[in-house]
N, C-alpha and C positions, 0 to 999 in steps of 0.2 A: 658104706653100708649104713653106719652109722646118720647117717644126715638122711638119708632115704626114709629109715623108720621115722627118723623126726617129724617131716615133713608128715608118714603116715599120718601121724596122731595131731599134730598143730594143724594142718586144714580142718578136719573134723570139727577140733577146739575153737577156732576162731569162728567157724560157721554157728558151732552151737553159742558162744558167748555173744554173737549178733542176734540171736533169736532171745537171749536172755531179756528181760528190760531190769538194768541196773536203778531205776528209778525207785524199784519200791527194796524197801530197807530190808525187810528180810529177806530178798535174794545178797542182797551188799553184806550180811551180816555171815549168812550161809558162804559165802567166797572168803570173806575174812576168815570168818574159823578154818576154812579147811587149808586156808595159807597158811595161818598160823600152827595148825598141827601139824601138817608135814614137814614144815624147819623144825619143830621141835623132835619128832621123829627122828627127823635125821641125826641131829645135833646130839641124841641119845646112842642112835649106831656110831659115830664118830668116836663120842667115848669110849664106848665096849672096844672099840678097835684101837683105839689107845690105851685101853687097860693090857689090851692083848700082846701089840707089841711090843710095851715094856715087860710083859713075861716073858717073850718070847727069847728074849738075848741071844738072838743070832749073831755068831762072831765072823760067818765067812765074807770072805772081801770082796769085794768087786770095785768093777772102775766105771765110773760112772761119767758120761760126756755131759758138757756144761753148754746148758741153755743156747739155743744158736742166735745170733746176734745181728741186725741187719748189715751188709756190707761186708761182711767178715765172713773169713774160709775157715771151712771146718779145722778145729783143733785136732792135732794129730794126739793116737790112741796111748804115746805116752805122757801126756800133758793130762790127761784124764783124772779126777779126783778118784781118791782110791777110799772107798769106806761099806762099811759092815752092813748087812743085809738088814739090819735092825738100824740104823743109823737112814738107809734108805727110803724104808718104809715111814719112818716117823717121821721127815721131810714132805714125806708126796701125801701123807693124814692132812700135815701142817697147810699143804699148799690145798687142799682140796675146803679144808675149814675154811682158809681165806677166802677162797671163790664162794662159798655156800653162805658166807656171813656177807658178803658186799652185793652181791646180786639180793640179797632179800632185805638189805638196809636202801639198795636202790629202789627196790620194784614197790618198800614199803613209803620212801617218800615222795614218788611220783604220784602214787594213792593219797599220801597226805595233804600233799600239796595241791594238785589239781584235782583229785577226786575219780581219776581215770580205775577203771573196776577191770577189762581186762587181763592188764601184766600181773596180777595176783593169779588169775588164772590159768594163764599161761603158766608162770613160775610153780602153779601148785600140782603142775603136768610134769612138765620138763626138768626140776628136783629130782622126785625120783627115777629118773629113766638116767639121768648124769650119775648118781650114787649106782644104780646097776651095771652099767659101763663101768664104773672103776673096778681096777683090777684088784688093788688094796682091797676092796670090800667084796669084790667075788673072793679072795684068799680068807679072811678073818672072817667072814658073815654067812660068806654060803659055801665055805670050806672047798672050792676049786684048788684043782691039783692040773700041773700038767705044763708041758713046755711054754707054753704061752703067758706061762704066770713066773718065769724066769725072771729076774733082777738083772739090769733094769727090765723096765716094761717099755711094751713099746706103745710109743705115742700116739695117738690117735689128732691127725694133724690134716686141717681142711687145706685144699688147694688155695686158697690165697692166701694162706701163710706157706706153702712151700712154695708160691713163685714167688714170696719175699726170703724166708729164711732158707728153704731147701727143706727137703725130709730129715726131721732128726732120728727115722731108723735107719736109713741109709749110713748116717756120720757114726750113727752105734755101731754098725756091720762094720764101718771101714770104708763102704763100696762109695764112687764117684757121685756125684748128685747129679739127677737125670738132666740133660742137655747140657753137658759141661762137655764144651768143643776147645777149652783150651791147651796148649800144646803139652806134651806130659812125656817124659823119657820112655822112649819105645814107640814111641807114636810115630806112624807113617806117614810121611807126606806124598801126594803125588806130585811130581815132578815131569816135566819137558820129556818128550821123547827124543833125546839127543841121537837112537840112532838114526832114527826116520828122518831127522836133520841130514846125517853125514849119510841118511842114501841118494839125497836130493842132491847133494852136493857133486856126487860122483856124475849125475845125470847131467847138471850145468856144465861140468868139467868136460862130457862126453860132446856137450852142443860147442862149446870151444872149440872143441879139438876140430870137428867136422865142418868148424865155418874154415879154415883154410883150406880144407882137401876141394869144399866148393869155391872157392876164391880160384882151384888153381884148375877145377875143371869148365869153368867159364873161360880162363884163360886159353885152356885149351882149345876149347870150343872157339875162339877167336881167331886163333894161331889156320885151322881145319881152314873158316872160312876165306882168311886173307889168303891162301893157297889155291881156293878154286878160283880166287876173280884171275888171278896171275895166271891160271893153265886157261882160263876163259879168255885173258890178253891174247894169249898165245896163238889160240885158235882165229882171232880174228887177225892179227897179225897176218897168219900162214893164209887164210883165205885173200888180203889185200894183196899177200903178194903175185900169189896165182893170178888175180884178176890185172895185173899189172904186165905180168909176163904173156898173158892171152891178147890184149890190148898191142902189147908191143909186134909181135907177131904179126897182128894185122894190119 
């Protein structure tokens, strides 16, 4: 959903920054200031949120699953680092400064370097819409309450890092990572239908059995035949000799 709205508002922005002409200085001056005021903004809310959660001294624990790593299976839930809801929070401030200080030290010397006037404005969009998203700063900034804002939080993770890493809410929950067809205790395999073998088998057994009973009524049928040509001898026999005894006679 996330990436959807993005997209909303970066077409828009790229369409209008082509219509821009960077050419004349005070549109280039107008795009500097308003880069440079939005990190500085933010860089002011980061504070107040670091002022905050070191008041905050939350002491409850939690177990937190460790970054997922390429090629590697999720770490099981008791290997999980165990630390304090204040301890958490001032990690994920830590990691969000990183992002917000290298992306504006990047976007700042591609501008210095080549002169390019876009990524300023691009970055003086998509800043704040990254700070709204954070969850840290919906909790400290815009005082959000509610299961969603539970410790940890859950990640907001594009699909080409889960068909590299996998979903790291999934490894939170515990639950399998989607498409994982490897074999797992309890798991079902389908197997041979061994009866429908042993019913075939009886039927082969039955065509056996029934070639001798044919074997032996051929035979039979043999035996029938060689009988009539013998009473068919017979008959001609008894006729020669009648014709033999009418002859003699005469």
């Amino acid at each position: 959903m996330a990436g959807m709205s993005d997209m909303l508002i970066l077409l828009p922005a790229m369409f209008l920054a082509n219509k821009i002409d960077f050419t004349v200085p005070e549109n280039v001056l107008l795009v500097r200031s308003a880069f440079i005021g939005i990190q500085v903004i933010l860089l002011s809310l980061a504070a107040k949120m670091y002022l905050d959660v070191s008041k905050s001294k939350d002491d409850r624990k939690i177990r937190v699953p460790p970054p997922p790593a390429f090629g590697q299976e999720p770490v099981p839930e008791s290997q999980w680092e165990v630390k304090t809801v204040s301890q958490y929070d001032m990690g994920k401030l830590q990691q969000y400064v990183q992002e917000l200080v290298l992306h504006t030290l990047l976007v700042g010397f591609i501008h210095y370097k080549w002169g390019i006037v876009p990524p300023l404005l691009m970055q003086t969009l998509m800043n704040p819409m990254r700070f709204y998203r954070n969850p840290l700063a919906q909790v400290y900034i815009f005082g959000a309450k509610g299961p969603e804002y539970e410790r940890p939080f859950k990640e907001e993770t594009s699909e080409f890092v889960k068909s590299l890493f996998g979903d790291p809410n999934e490894q939170a929950t515990g639950a399998p990572a989607e498409g994982d067809v490897q074999d797992r205790p309890g798991t079902i395999r389908e197997l041979p239908d061994e009866e429908s073998e042993e019913a075939e088998e009886p039927g082969k057994a039955s065509q056996s059995k029934e070639a001798p009973a044919g074997v032996i009524s051929s035979s039979s049928n043999a035996s029938k035949t060689l009988d009539d040509i013998d009473d068919d001898i017979e008959v001609v026999n008894e006729e020669v000799d009648q014709e033999d005894l009418l002859l003699a006679e005469d």
